[in-house]
Structures are given as C-alpha cells and as structure tokens.
N, C-alpha and C positions, 0 to 999 in steps of 0.2 A: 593710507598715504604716509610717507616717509617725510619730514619737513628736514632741509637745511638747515640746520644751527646758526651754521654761519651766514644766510641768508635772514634768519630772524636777528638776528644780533645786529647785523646792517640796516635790518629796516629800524630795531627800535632806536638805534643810534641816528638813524637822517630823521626819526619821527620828533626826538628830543634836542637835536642838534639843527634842525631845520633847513641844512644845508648839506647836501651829498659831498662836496670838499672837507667840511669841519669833520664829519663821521668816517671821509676817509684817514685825517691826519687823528682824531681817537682810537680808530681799531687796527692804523698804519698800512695800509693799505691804499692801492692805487684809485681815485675817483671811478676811473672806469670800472674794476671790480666791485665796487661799493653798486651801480649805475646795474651790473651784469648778475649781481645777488639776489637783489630788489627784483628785478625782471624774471627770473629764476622764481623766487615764489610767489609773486603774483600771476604769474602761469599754472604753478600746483597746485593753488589755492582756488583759479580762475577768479581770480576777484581782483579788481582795481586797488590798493592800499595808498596810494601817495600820488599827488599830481604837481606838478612845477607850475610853478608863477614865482614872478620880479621878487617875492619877495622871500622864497626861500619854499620848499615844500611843504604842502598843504596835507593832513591826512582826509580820505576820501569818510565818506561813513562807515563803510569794510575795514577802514585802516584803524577807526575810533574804537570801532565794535575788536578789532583782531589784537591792540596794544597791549590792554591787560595780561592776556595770554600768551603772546609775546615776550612780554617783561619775563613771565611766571616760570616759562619754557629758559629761556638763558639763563634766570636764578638758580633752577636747580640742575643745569648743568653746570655751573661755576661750582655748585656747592657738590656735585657729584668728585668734582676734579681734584679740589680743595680737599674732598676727605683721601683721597689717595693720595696726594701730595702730602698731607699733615700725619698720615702714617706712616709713610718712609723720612721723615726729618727727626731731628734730633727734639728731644721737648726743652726748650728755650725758659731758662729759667732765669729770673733777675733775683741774686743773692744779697744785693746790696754792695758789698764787700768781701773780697776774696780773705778776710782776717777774722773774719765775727761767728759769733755764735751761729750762725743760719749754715758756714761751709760744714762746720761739724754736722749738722742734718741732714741736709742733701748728702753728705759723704755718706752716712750710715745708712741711708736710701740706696744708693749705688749700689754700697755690699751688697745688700738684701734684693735688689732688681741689678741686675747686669745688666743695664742697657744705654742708648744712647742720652747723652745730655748737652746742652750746650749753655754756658752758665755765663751770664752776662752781668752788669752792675750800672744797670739805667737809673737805677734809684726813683724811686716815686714820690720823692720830695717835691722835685720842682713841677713835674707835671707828672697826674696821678691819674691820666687817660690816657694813659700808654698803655695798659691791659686791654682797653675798648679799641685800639688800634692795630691788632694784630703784633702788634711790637713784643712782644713774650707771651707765656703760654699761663704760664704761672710769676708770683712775685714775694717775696717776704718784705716787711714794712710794718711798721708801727700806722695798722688802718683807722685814720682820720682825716676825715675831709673824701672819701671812698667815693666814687663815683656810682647813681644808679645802673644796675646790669652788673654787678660785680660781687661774687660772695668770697664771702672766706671762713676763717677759721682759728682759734688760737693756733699760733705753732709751734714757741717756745720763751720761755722767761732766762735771761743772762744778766746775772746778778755783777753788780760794781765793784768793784774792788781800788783799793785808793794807789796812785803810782806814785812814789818822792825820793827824791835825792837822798843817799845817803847822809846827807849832812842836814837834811833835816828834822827837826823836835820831834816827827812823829815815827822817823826811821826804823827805830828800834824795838817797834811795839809790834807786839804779835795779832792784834786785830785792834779795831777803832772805832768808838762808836760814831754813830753818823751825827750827834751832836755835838762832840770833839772836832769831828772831820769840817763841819760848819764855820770853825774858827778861819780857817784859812782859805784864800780866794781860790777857786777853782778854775784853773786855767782852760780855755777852749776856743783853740783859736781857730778853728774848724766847724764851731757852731755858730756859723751864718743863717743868715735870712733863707727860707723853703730848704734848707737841711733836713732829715731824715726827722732829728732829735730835738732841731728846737726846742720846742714845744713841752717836751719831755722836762729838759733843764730849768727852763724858765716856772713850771710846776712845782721843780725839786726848790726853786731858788724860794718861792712864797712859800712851802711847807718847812723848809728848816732855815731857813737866812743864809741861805749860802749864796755868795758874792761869784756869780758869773764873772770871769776874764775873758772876753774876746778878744783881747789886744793882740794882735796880728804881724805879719801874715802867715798861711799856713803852707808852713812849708813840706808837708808830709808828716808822718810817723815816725819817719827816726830822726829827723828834726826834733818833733815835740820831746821824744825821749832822751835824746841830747839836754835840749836846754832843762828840761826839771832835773837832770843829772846835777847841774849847775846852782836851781834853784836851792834857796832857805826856807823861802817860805809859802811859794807857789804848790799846791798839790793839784793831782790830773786821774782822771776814774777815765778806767777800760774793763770794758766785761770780763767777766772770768775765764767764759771761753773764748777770749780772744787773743791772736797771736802777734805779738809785739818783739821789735828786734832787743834782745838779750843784752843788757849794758851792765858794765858791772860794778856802776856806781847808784843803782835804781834799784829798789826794792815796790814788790806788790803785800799788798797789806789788806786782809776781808774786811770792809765795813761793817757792823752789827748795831743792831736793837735802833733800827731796822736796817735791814738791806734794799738800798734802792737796785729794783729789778730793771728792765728794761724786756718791754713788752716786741715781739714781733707774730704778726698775724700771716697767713698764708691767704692769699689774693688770686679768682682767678674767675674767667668768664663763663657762666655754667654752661654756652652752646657750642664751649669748645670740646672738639670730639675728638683731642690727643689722645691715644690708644695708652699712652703710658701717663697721661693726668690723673685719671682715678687711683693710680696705684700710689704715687707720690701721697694726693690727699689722705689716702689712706694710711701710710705710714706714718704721714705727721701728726695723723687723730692718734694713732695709738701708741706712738711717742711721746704725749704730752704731758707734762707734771705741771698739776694746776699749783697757784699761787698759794705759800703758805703764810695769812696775812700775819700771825702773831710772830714773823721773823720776817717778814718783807713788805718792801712799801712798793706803790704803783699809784698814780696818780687817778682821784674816784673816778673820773671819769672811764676808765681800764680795768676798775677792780672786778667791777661783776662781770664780767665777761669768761676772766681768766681766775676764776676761784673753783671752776671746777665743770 
C-alpha cells in the first residue's frame, strides 16, 4: 500500500489541532481538502482514524494506535526534503563582522573550496540559540554561555594591538607593554551589555587595571577612529587582523609581555548535514595556531582550551 503524505500530514495536523478548520489554516489549505485527505486514508488504511463531536475531533483507537507513525512518516519526509534543500543552498555562515579576524578565515576557506557561501553577522551575543534555530549553518564567537546540542572548536586567536592619536605620549613607540598600555583608559564605546566582548574586557580590566570607557554613543568605526585621532589620552585596541579605515593622524602599536589575544571558537549543530560544513570545520582544525602563553594572555577560563 502506497500512503498519501499529504493525507498523513492532514490527519496528524486535525489529530494535534483538534479541529479540521485550524489544520486547514496550518497546512493552508481549504477545510474541505483537509475533510477529503482524512477520507482518502481512512479508505487505504480501512480503518476509522478520527470522529467529530461539539467539541472538536476525537481520535478513534486506530487513530491512537496509527499517530506515532504518522508523526514518524511526515518526519522523515520533511527531513528527506530538507537534505536536498540544504545541498543546493549557500552554507550560511555568521562571521560576526565583516572587518575581523574570522573574514580572513572564511576568505582563505573560499580559496581552497570554491564554493557557495552566504556570510551573515547575527552575532551570538545577544542570543546564542540562533544555531538551534536553523538561522545559520555555522558561526564564530567567543563560545560562552553555548547552548546544549552545539559543538565547536577553537578557530582562531587575534592578537590586540593599541590605536592612538598621534598626539599621544604613547605615539611614538614601536611596541608597548600591556602594563604601560593600563595607564590610560581604554575607550569602548561599543562594548555594551550581551556584546560579543564583554566579558572578554571586563576580564582584561581585573587582570591588568585597565579602566574600561564606555562613554558613548557608538557611532560606528570610523567615528571611533576619528575621535582617538583627536584624543591625548584616551587609547582603543582592534585585532591585528582587523581592518580599520586608514587615518592619517592614528597610528597602530603591538602590545607585548603579554599580548591580549582574543579568542574565537567555530560553532555549529552536529545533525546538520550541509554537504560543504565538514569541509569548512576541517579547514579551520587545520588552520589553527594554538596559544603561545609565554607572549599572550586569554582569560583562564579560555586558556586550556586553545593551548593546543
């Protein structure tokens, strides 16, 4: 016997929705075709599944015994469709920021796979069950607070680097230690509450005394880069690999002894069956240079993870 699909899908929809109207505005469809599906395979089947009463339909004993299977039969057709859907799509990937350390990874992925990508910047800050929602395939993130059903993996460390006005005391110096750099407040006026980094800074701030600025508001990138252009005594840290608009009253300067890193993990749901996901994680394992901690810092809670 050959079963309707679309005949099972309608009965588990009036079975769970209890009403032949509500199952037809779920699966969109006309009440009568909901009424004409159900009739369809309680004929194939010869068995009674559902009976009307006042207060919405009833399942019969055949219909108790027939639901599990039911359910089981539309699951893995959804998940038949879904895998052929999710191989012709682009692999959806959340970079955080189209400026940071993570585009240089994914970029050098592309070389190496020619294939589709669609690169997005949901950020897993404010909400970090947007991997459990189909909402991207893959994600980079500083993984804390992760939700169960989720792995990952180190993916890559992006070392600080100090940003200041030329007119500032530290201008001139060809690299700075990070307890010189402590002297001066560290402007972020982009590290808000469920941001990426929080967490991160507030870390750096108990480890070396360094004076968080949030004073606000944030006006983008080349804002920020503007006003420390301006600043004496405000200084501002961007990753090494990250790309900042070119001013020419700003200079970048290495922090040492130690270099605060900045940790990003690679995040992604193991039953997802993207045909080009194995290949990304695979690139970012063999990509990765673990933490070297006698020149760089990462907050303990991150060290052993990404020491090697």
């Amino acid at each position: 016997m050959d079963l309707d699909i679309g005949a099972v899908r309608a009965f588990v929809a009036v079975a769970e929705d209890r009403y032949f109207g509500e199952a037809a505005v779920r699966l969109e469809v006309s009440q009568q075709a909901i009424s004409k599906r159900i009739a369809k395979l309680e004929s194939d089947l010869g068995a009674t599944l559902l009976t009307r009463t006042r207060g919405g339909a009833e399942l019969t004993e055949e219909g108790h015994a027939f639901l599990p299977h039911a359910r089981a039969l539309v699951g893995l057709a959804d998940q038949a469709v879904e895998r052929l859907r999710v191989g012709r799509r682009p692999l959806r990937v959340d970079v955080l920021s189209t400026r940071i350390a993570t585009m240089e990874l994914i970029r050098s992925f592309h070389e190496v796979h020619d294939v589709e990508l669609e690169l997005v910047t949901v950020g897993l800050g404010a909400d970090r069950t947007v991997l459990l929602r189909d909402t991207v395939d893959a994600a980079f993130a500083r993984a804390t607070g992760v939700p169960a059903g989720v792995e990952r993996i180190p993916a890559c460390l992006d070392g600080a680097r100090l940003l200041v006005g030329k007119r500032h005391p530290l201008a001139r110096r060809r690299r700075v230690p990070m307890a010189e750099v402590a002297r001066y407040p560290l402007w972020m006026p982009n590290n808000v509450r469920d941001s990426e980094w929080k967490d991160y800074y507030l870390e750096l701030r108990d480890a070396f005394g360094v004076e968080i600025d949030t004073s606000g508001p944030n006006f983008g990138g080349d804002h920020y880069v503007q006003a420390l252009s301006e600043s004496t005594d405000r200084v501002g840290f961007i990753g090494e690999k990250m790309r900042v608009l070119w001013h020419p009253d700003v200079v970048q300067i290495p922090i040492v002894d130690p270099t605060p890193v900045y940790p990003f993990w690679l995040l992604w749901r193991p039953e997802n069956r993207h045909p080009v996901l194995p290949l990304l994680i695979e690139h970012v394992r063999s990509a990765y240079r673990p933490l070297d901690p006698d020149r760089e810092w990462l907050p303990p809670g991150d060290r052993p993870d990404f020491l090697g």
